[in-house]
C-alpha positions in Angstrom: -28.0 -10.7 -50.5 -27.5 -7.1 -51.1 -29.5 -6.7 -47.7 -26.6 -8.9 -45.7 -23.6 -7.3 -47.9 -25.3 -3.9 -46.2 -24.9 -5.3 -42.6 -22.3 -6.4 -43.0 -20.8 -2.6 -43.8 -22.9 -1.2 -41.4 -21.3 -3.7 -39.0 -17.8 -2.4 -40.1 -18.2 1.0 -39.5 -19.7 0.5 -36.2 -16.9 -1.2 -34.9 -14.2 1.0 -36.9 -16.1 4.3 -34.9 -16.1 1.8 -31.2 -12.5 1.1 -31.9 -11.7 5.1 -32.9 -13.8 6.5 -29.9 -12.1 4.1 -27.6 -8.6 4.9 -28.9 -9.1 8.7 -28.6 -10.3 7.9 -25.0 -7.8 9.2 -22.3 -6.1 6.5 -20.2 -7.1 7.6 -16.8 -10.6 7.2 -18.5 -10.1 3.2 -19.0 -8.5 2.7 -15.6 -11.6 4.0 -14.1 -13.6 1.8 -16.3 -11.4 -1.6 -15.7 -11.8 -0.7 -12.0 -15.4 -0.7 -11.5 -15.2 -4.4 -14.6 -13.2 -5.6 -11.7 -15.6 -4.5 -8.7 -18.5 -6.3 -10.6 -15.8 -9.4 -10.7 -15.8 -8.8 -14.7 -12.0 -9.6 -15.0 -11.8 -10.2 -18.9 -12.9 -7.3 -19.4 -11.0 -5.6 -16.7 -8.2 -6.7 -18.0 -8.5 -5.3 -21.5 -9.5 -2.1 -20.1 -6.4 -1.7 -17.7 -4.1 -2.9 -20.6 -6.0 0.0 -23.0 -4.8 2.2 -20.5 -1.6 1.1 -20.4 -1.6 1.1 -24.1 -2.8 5.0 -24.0 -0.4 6.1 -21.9 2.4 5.1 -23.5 0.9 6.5 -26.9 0.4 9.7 -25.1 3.6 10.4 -24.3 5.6 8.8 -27.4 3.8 11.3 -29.2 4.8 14.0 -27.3 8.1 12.7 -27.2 8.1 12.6 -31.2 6.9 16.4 -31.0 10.0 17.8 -29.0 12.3 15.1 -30.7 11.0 16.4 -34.0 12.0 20.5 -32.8 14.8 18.6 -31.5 16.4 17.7 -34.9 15.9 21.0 -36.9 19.3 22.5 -38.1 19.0 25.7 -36.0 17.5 24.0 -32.7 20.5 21.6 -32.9 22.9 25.1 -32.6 20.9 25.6 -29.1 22.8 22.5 -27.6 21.1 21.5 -24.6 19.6 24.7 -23.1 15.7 24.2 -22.7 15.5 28.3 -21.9 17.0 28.8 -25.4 14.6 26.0 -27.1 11.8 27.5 -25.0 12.4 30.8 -26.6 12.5 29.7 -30.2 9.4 27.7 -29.6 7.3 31.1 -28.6 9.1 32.8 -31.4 8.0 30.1 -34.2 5.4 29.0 -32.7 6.0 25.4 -32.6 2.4 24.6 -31.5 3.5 20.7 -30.6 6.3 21.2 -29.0 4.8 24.1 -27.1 2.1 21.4 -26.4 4.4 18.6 -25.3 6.4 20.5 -22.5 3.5 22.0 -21.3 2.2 18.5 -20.3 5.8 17.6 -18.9 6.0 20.7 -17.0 2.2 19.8 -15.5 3.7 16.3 -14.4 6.8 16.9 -12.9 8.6 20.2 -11.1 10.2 22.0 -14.3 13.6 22.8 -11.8 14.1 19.0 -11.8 15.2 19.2 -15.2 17.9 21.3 -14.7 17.1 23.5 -17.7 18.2 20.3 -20.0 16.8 19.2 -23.2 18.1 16.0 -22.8 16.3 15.8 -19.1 13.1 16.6 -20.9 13.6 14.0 -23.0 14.2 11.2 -20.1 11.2 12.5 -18.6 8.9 11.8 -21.5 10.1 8.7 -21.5 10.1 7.6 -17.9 6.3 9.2 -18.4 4.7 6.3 -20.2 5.0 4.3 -17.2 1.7 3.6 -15.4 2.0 2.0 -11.6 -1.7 2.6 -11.3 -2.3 0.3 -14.3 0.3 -2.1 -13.7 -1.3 -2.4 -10.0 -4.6 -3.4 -11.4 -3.3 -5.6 -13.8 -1.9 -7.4 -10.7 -5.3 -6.7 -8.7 -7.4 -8.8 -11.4 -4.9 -11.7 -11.9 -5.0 -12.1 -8.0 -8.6 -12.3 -8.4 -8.1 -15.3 -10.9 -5.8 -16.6 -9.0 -3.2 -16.2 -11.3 -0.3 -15.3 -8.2 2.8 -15.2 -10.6 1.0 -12.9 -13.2 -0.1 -10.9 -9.9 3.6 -10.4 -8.3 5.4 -9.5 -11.5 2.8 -6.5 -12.2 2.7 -5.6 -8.2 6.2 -5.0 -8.7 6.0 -3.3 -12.0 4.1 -0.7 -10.1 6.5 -0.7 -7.1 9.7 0.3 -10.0 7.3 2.9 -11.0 6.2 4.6 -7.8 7.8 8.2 -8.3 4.7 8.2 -10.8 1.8 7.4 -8.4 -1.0 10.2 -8.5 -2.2 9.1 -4.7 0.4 10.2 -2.6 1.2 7.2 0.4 -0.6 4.3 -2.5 2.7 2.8 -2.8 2.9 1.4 0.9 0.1 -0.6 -0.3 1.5 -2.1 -3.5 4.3 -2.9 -0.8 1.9 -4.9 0.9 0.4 -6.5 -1.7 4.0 -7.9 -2.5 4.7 -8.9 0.5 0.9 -10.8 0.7 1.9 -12.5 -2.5 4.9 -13.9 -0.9 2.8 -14.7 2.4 0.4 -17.3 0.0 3.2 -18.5 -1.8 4.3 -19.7 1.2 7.8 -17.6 0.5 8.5 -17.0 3.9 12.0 -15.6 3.5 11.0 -13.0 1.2 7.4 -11.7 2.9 10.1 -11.5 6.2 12.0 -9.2 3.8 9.3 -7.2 2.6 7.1 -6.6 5.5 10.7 -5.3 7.3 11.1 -2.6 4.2 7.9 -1.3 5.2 9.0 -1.0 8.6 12.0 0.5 7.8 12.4 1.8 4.7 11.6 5.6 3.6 8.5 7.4 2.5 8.7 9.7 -0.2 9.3 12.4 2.0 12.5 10.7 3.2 11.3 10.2 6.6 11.0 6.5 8.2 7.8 4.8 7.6 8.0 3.7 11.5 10.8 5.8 13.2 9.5 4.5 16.9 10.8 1.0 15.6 14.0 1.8 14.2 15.1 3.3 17.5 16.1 0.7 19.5 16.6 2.7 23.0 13.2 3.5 23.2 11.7 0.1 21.8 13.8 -1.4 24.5 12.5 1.1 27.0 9.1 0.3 25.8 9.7 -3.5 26.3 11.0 -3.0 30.0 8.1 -1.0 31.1 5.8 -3.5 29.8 7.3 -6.6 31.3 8.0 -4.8 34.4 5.0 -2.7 35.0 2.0 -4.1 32.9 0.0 -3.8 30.3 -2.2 -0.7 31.7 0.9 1.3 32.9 2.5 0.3 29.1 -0.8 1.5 27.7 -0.5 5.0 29.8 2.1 6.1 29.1 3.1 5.4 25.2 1.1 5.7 21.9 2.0 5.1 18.5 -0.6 6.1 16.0 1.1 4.7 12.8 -1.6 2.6 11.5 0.4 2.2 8.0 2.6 -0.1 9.8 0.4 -1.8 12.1 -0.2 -4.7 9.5 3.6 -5.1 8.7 4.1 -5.3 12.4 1.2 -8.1 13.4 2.1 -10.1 10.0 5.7 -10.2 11.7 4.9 -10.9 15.0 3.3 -14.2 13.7 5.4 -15.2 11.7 8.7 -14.7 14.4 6.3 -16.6 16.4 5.7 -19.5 14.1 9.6 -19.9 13.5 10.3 -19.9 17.0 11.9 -16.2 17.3 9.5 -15.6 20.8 11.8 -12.3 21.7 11.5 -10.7 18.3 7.6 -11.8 18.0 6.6 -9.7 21.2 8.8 -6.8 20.1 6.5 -6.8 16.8 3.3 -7.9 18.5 3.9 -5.5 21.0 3.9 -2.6 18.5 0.8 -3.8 16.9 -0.8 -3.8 19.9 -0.3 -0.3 21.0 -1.3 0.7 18.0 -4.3 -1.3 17.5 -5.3 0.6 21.3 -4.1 4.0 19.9 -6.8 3.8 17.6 -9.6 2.8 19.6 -8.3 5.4 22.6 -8.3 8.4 20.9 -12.1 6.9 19.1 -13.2 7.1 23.0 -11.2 10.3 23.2 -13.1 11.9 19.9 -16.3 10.6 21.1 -15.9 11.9 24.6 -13.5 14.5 25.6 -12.9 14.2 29.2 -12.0 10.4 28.4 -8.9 8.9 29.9 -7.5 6.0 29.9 -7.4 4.2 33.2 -6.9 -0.2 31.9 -7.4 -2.1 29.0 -10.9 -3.5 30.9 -12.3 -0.3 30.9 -11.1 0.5 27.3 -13.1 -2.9 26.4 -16.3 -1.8 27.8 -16.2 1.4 25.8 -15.3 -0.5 22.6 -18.4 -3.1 23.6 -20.6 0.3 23.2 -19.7 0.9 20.0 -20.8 -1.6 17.6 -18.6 0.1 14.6 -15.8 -0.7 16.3 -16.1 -4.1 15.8 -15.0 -4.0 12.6 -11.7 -2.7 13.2 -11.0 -5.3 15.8 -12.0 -8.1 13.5 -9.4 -6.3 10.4 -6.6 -5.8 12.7 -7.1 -9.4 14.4 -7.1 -7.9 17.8 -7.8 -10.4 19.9 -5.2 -12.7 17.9 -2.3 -10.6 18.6 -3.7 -10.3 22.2 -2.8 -14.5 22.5 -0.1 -14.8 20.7 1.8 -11.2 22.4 0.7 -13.1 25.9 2.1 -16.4 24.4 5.5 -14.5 23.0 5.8 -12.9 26.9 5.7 -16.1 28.5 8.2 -17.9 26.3 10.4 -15.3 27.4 9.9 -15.7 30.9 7.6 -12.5 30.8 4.8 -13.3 32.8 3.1 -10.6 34.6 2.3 -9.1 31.2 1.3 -12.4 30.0 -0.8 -13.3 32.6 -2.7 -9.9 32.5 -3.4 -10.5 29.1 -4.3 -13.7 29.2 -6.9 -13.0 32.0 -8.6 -9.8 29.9 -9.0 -12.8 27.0 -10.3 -15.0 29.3 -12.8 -12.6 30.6 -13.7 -11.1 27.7 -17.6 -12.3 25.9 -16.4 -10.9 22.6 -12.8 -12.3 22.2 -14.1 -15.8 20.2 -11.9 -18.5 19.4 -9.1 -16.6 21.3 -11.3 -15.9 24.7 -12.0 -19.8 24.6 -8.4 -21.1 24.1 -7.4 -18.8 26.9 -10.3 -20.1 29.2 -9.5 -23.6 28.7 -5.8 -22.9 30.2 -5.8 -20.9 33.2 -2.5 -19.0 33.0 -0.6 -18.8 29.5 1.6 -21.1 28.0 3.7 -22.0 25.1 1.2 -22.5 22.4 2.3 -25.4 19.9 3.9 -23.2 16.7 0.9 -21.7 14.8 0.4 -22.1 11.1 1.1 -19.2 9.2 -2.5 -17.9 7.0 
């Protein structure tokens, strides 16, 4: 009996030092271990781990809040009014070690100018600070894993309110997408249109357009013409768009304006995806040989044949796909010598699939029946 009683404190303990150890861990510490619970598919505990973090992070900083709120109420501090300089100055006088503690950590996150020498900025920021987007994303990561697509789009867009405090610079362009994929399997067509267009259009944090070829319509128009009236190769000589952050938003689009009948705006889109999809694999022939020069989308194809690892990127980007259905889109519109020499590099090509077969059963392109959105 005495033996079990024993255990059973011993047991106690134990889990009192787990649970003390784990508290005193820092948050970035259980993100990192909730990420590789969720690469091993362990989403339970991926799940407690992201929410620890979470959890930490908001500790962290209500603590730190408390310390400067805390200096903030003392009789004297008060007479200061708002000036951070003057409570700087009485903190290095008293040495106020948590305080002093506290807006060192707030100066190390954000640009001490933004605060415009306020206290009560400060005080905002530590706030605003217990947000997480990294957490809140793989919250969203693990419930899309379960399949839980609700759960998933609320915390996706948690971490898209709280971008301004992403450590990756560019990582919110892919929470974007992740909403906009969540709408895609919901089968909420109107809002993936919506969202896949904010990442064509909308601003990165730098303030310039995320795609600034597409929002000028004089040369997207020029673009078009020189396609439909001069072919694919001359299209392919003379412009190049190497935004590959948009090249998804821009395919996405191009089938779904497809799908809903929209053949004009689908080959605008699928147009773009295209180039850039053969940006990408002309300046891979360009790196790999320097004297390279692009002469037809035939000879491009033999290159890309050579090199196996370039297979992959054809099979993410869904090359041959937006090949059919940009040949498809040109036709509808009465576009054909584009089409058609599309149409023939699919049917000629060994290593275009499903897509080199549907073009070889019909010899010239045509008006395929509305496709069904993934």
């Amino acid at each position: 009996m005495q033996k079990k009683i024993l255990l059973g404190f011993t047991l106690i303990i134990l889990v009192s030092g787990i649970a003390v150890s784990q508290s005193n861990r820092p948050w970035w510490y259980s993100l990192e271990e909730g990420i590789l619970f969720y690469r091993s598919s362990s989403y339970g505990h991926a799940l407690m781990a992201f929410e620890d973090a979470r959890r930490d992070r908001i500790a962290h900083f209500y603590r730190m809040e408390q310390d400067f709120i805390t200096l903030l109420s003392n009789p004297y501090v008060r007479r200061l009014g708002d000036s951070l300089d003057f409570i700087e100055r009485y903190i290095a006088e008293n040495h106020e070690a948590a305080a002093a503690a506290a807006l060192a950590e707030l100066y190390y996150r954000i640009p001490k100018d933004s605060l415009k020498g306020s206290a009560k900025r400060a005080l905002e920021e530590f706030d605003r600070l217990k947000s997480y987007p990294e957490a809140e994303y793989w919250l969203g990561e693990t419930y899309r894993a379960e399949g839980e697509l609700s759960l998933a789009l609320r915390q996706y867009e948690r971490a898209w309110g709280q971008r301004a405090l992403l450590q990756t610079p560019g990582f919110e362009i892919e929470i974007l997408y992740k909403i906009t994929d969540i709408h895609r399997l919901r089968r909420e067509y109107q809002e993936m249109e919506r969202k896949a267009n904010e990442i064509l259009e909308g601003f990165d944090p730098r303030g310039a357009r995320r795609d600034s070829l597409w929002t000028e319509n004089r040369i997207r128009s020029a673009m078009a013409r020189i396609l439909e009236n001069e072919g694919v190769n001359r299209f392919l000589t003379l412009y190049r768009h190497d935004n590959t952050v948009t090249e998804r938003a821009h395919r996405l689009l191009g089938f779904f304006c497809y799908a809903s009948s929209r053949y004009s705006l689908a080959a605008e889109h699928l147009m773009f995806a295209f180039l850039i999809q053969n940006t990408v694999l002309i300046d891979e022939a360009r790196r790999a040989d320097f004297d390279y020069s692009f002469t037809s989308l035939d000879d491009l194809a033999i290159y890309v044949r050579s090199k196996p690892e370039l297979g992959e990127y054809l099979e993410e980007t869904e090359y041959y796909r937006t090949i059919y259905y940009l040949a498809s889109a040109l036709y509808a519109n009465g576009k054909t010598r584009p089409a058609r020499e599309l149409w023939a590099f699919l049917s000629g090509s060994d290593n275009a699939g499903e897509w080199g077969n549907r073009a070889r059963r019909n010899p010239s392109p045509f008006l395929d029946r509305a496709i069904e959105m993934p």
